[in-house]
N, CA and C atoms as an extended XYZ file, in Angstrom:
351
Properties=species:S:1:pos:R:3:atomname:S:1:resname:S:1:resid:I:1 pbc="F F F"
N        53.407      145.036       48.334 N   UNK     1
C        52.204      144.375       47.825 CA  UNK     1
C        51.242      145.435       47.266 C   UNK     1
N        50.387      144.982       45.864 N   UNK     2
C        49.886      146.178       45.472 CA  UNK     2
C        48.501      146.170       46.801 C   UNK     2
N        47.983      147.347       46.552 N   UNK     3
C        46.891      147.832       47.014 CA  UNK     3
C        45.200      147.329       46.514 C   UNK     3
N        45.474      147.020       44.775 N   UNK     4
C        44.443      146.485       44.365 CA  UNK     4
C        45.006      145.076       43.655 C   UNK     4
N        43.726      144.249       43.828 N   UNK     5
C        44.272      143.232       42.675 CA  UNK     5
C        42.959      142.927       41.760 C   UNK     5
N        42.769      142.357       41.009 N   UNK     6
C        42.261      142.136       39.612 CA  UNK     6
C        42.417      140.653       39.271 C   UNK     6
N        40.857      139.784       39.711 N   UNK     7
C        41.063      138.712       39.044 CA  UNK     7
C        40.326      138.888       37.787 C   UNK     7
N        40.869      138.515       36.884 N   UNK     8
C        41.630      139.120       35.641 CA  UNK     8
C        41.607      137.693       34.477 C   UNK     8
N        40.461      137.680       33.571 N   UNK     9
C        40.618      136.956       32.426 CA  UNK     9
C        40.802      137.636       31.179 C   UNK     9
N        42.170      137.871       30.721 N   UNK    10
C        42.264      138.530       29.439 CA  UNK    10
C        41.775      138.303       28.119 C   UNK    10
N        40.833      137.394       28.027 N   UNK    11
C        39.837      137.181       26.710 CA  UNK    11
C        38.845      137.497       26.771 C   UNK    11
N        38.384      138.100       28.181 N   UNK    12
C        37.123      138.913       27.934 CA  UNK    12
C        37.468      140.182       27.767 C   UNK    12
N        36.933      141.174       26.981 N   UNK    13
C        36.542      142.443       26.625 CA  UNK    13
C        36.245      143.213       28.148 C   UNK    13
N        35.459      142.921       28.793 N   UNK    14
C        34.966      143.900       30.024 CA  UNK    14
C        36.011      143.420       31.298 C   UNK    14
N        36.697      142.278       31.248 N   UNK    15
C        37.760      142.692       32.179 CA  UNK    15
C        38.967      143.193       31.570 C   UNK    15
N        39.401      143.219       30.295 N   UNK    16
C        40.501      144.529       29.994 CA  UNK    16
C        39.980      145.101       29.599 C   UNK    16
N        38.993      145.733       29.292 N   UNK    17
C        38.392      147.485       29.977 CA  UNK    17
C        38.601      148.045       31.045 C   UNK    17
N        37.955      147.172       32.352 N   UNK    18
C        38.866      147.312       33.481 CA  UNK    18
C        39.848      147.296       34.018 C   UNK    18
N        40.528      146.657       33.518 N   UNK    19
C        41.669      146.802       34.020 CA  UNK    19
C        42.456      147.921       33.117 C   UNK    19
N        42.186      148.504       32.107 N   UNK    20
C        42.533      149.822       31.366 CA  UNK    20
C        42.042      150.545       32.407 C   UNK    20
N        41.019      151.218       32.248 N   UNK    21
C        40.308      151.729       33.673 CA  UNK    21
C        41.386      152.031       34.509 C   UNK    21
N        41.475      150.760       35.836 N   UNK    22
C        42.508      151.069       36.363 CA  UNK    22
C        43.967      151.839       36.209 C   UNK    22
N        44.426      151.335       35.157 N   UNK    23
C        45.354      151.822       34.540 CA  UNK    23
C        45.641      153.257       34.365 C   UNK    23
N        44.317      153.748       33.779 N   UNK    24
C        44.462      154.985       33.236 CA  UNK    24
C        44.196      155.955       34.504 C   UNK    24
N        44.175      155.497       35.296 N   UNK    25
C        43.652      156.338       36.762 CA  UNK    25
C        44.877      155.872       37.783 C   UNK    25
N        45.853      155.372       37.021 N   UNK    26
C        47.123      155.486       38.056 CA  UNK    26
C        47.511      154.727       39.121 C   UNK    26
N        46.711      153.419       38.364 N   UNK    27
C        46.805      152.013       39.560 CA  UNK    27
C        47.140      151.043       38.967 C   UNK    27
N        48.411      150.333       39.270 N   UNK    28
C        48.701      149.322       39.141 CA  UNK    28
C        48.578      147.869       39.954 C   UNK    28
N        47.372      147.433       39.682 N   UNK    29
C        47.048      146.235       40.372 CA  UNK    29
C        47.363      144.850       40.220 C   UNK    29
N        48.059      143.931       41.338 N   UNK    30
C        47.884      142.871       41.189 CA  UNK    30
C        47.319      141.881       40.220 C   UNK    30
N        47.665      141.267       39.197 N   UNK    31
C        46.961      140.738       38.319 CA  UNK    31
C        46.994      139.086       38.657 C   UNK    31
N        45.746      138.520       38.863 N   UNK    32
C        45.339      137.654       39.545 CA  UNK    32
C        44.281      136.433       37.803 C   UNK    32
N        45.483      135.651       37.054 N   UNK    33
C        44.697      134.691       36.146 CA  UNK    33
C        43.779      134.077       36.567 C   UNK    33
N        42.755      133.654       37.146 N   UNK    34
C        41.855      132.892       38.175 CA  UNK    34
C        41.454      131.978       37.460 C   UNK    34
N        41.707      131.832       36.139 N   UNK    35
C        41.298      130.597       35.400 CA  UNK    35
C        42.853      129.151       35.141 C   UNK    35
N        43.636      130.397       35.640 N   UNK    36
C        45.201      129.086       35.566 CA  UNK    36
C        45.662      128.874       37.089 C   UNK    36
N        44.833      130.311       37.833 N   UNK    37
C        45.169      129.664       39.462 CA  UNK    37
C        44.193      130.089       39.526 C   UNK    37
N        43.377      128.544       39.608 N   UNK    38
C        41.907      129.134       40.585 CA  UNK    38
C        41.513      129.366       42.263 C   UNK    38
N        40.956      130.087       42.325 N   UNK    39
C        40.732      130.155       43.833 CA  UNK    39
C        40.253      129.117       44.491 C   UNK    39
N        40.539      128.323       45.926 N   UNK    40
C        40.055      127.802       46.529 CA  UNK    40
C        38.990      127.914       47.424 C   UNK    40
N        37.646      127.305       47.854 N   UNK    41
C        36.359      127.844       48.413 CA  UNK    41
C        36.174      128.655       49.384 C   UNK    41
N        37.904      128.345       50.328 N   UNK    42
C        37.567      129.722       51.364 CA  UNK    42
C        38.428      131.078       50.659 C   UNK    42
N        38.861      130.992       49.817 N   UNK    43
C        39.228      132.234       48.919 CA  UNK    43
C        38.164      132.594       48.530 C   UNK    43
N        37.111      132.112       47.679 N   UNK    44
C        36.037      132.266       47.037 CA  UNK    44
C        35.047      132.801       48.262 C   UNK    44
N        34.826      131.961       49.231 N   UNK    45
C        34.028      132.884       50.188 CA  UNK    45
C        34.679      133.974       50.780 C   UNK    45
N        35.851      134.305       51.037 N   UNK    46
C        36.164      135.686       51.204 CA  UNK    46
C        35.819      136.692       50.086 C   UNK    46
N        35.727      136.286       49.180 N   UNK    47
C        36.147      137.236       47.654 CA  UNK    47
C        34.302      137.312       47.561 C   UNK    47
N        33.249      136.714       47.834 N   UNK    48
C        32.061      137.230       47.945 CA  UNK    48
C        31.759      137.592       49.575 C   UNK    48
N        32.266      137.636       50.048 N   UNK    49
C        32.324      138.211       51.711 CA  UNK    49
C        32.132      139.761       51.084 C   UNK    49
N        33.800      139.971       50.827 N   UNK    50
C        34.160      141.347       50.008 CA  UNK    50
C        32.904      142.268       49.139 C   UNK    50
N        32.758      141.304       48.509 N   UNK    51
C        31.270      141.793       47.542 CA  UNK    51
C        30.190      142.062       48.176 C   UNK    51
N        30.158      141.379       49.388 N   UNK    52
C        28.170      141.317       49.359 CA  UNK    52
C        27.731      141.097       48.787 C   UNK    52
N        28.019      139.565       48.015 N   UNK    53
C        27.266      138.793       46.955 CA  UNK    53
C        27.001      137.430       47.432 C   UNK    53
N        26.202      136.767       47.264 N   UNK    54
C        26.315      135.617       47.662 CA  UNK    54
C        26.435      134.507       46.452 C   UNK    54
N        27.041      133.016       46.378 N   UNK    55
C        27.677      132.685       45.453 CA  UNK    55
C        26.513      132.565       43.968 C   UNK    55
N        25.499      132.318       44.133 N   UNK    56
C        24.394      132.663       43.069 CA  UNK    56
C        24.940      134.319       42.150 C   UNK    56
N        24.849      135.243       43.021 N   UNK    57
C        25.141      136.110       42.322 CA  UNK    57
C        26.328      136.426       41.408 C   UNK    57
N        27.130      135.877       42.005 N   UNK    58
C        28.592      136.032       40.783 CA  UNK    58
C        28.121      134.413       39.944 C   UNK    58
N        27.784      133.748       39.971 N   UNK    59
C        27.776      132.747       38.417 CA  UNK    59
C        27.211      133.519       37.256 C   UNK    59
N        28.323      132.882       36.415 N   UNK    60
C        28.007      132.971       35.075 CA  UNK    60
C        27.021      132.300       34.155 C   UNK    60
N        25.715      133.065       34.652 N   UNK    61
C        24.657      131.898       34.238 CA  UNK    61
C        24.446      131.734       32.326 C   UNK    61
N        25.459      131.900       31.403 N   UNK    62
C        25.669      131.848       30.189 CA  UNK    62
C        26.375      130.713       29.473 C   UNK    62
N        27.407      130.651       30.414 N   UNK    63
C        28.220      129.250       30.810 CA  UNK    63
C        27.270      128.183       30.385 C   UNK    63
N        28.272      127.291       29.692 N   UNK    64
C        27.714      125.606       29.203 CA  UNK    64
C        27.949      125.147       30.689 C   UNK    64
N        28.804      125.202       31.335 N   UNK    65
C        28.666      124.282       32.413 CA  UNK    65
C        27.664      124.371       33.664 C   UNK    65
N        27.533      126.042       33.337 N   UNK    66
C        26.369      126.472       34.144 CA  UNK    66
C        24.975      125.542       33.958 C   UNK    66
N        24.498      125.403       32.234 N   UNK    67
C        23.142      124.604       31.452 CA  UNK    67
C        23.407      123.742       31.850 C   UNK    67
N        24.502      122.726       31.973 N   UNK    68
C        24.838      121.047       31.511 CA  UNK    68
C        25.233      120.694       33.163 C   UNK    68
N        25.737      121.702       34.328 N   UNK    69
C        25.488      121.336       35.643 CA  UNK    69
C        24.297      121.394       36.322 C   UNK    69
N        23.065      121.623       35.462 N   UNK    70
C        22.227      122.218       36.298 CA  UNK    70
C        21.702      123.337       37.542 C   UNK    70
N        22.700      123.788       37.230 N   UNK    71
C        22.904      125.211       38.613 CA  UNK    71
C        22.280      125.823       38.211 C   UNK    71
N        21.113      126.080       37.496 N   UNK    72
C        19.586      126.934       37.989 CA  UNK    72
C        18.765      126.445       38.730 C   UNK    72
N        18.788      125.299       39.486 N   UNK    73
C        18.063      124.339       40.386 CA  UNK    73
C        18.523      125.685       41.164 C   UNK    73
N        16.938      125.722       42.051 N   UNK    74
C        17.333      126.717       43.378 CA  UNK    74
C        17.804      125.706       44.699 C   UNK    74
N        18.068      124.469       44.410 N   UNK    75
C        18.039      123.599       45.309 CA  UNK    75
C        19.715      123.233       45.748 C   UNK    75
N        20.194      123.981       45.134 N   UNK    76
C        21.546      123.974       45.375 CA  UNK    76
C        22.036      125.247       46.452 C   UNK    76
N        22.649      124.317       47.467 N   UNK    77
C        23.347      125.187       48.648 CA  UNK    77
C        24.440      125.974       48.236 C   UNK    77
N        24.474      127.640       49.273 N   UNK    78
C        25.631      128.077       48.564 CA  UNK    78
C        27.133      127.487       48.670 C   UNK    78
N        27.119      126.297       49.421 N   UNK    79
C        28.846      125.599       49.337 CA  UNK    79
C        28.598      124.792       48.316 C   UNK    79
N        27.697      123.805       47.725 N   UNK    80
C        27.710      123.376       46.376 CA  UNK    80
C        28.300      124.484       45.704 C   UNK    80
N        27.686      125.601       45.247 N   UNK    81
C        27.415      126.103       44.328 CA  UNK    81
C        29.438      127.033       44.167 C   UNK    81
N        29.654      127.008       45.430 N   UNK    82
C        31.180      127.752       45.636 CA  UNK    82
C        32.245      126.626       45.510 C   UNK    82
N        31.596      125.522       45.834 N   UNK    83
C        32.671      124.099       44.903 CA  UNK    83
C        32.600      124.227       43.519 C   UNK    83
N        31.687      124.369       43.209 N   UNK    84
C        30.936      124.205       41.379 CA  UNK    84
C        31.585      124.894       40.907 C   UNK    84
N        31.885      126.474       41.606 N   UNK    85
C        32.747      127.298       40.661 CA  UNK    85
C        34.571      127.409       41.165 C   UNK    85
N        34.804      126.699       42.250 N   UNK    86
C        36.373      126.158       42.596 CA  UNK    86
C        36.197      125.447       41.228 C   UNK    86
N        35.862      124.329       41.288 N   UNK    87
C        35.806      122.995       40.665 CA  UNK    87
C        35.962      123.560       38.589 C   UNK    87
N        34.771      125.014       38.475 N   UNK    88
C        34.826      125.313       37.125 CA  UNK    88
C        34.778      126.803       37.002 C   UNK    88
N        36.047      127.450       37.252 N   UNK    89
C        36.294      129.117       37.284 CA  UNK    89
C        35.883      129.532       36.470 C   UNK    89
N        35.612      128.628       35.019 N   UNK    90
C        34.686      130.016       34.291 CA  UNK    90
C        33.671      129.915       34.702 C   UNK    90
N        32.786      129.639       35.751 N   UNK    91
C        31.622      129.965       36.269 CA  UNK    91
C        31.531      131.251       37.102 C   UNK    91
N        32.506      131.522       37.248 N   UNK    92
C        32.961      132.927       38.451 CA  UNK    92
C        32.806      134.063       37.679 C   UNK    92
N        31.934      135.162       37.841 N   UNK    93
C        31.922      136.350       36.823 CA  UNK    93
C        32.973      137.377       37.083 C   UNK    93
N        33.332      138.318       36.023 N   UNK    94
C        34.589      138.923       35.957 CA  UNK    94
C        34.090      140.095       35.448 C   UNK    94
N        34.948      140.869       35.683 N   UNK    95
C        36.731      140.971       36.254 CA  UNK    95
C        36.027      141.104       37.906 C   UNK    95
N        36.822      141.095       38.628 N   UNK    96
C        36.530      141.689       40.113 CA  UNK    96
C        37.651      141.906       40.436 C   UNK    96
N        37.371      143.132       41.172 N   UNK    97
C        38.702      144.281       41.615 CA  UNK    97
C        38.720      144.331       43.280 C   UNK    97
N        39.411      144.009       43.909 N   UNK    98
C        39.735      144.234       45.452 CA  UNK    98
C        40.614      145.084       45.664 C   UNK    98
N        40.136      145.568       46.953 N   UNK    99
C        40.728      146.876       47.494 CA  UNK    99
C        40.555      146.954       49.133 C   UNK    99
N        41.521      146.491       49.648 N   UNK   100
C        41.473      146.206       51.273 CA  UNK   100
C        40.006      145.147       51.453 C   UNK   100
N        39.300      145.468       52.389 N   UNK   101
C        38.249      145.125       52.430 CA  UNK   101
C        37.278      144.716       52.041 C   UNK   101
N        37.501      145.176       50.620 N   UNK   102
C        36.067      145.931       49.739 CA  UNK   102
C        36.523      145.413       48.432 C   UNK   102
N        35.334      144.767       47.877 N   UNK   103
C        35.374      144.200       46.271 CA  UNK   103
C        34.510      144.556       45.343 C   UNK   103
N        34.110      144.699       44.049 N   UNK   104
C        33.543      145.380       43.444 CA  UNK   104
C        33.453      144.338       41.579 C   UNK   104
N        32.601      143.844       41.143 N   UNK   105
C        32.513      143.720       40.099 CA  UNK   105
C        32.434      144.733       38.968 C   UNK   105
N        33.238      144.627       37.911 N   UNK   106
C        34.075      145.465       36.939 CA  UNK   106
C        32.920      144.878       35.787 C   UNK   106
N        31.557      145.103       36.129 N   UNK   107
C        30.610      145.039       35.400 CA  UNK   107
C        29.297      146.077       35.704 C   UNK   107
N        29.264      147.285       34.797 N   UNK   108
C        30.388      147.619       33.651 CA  UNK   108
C        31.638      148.049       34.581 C   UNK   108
N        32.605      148.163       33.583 N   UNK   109
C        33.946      148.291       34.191 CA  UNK   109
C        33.920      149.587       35.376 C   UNK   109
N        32.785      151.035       34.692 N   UNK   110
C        33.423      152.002       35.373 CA  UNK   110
C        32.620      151.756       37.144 C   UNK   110
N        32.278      150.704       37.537 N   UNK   111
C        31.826      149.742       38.825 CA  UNK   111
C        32.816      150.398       39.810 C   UNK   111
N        34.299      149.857       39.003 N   UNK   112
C        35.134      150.013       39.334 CA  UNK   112
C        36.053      151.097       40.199 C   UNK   112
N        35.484      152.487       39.938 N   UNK   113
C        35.471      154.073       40.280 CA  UNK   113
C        35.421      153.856       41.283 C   UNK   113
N        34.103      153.699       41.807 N   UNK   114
C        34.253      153.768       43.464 CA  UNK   114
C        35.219      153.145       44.261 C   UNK   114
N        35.918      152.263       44.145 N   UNK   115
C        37.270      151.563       44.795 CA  UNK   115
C        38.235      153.058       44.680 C   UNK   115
N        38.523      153.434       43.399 N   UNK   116
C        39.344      154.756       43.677 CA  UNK   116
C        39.453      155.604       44.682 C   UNK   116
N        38.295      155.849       45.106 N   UNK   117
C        38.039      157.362       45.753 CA  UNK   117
C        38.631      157.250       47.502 C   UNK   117
């Protein structure tokens, strides 16, 4: 099993940067589509466990579904808000790189470095 994995949307620009990144530093990670297998909410709360983010912080507040769900209401709990993005993965911001324990948004990609060391 690899060591890192990479949920990984290849039409954005800043997650294959990262994952070049990786690459070029001699890691071959797990590549994880999260938009054709999305994560389920206790995946999703592990995967911001990992971060030290809470689910506000990884949305993609650019997202139409983000405007047209209303999820700038602060009135939304963070298990709404970790269904909202089960329910619509491009709400989940990217790339994010795991590494045992420890997760890291690949924004900007070189985020990413410190997982290396």
């Amino acid at each position: 099993m690899p060591e890192y994995t990479i949920y990984h949307n290849p039409r954005c620009s800043k997650s294959r940067q990262t994952l070049q990144l990786l690459v070029d530093n001699g890691v071959e990670p797990e590549i994880v589509l999260y938009l054709e297998t999305p994560l389920n909410a206790t995946q999703l709360s592990q995967l911001l466990s990992k971060l030290g983010m809470t689910p506000r912080d990884l949305l993609r507040k650019g997202e139409t579904a983000y405007k047209e769900g209303g999820l700038a209401d602060s009135s939304w709990s963070d298990s709404q808000l970790i269904a909202a993005m089960v329910a619509e993965p491009k709400l989940i911001e990217r790339p994010v790189v795991v590494k045992g324990e420890r997760a890291i948004l690949g924004r900007p990609p070189e985020n990413v470095l410190s997982l290396l060391a």
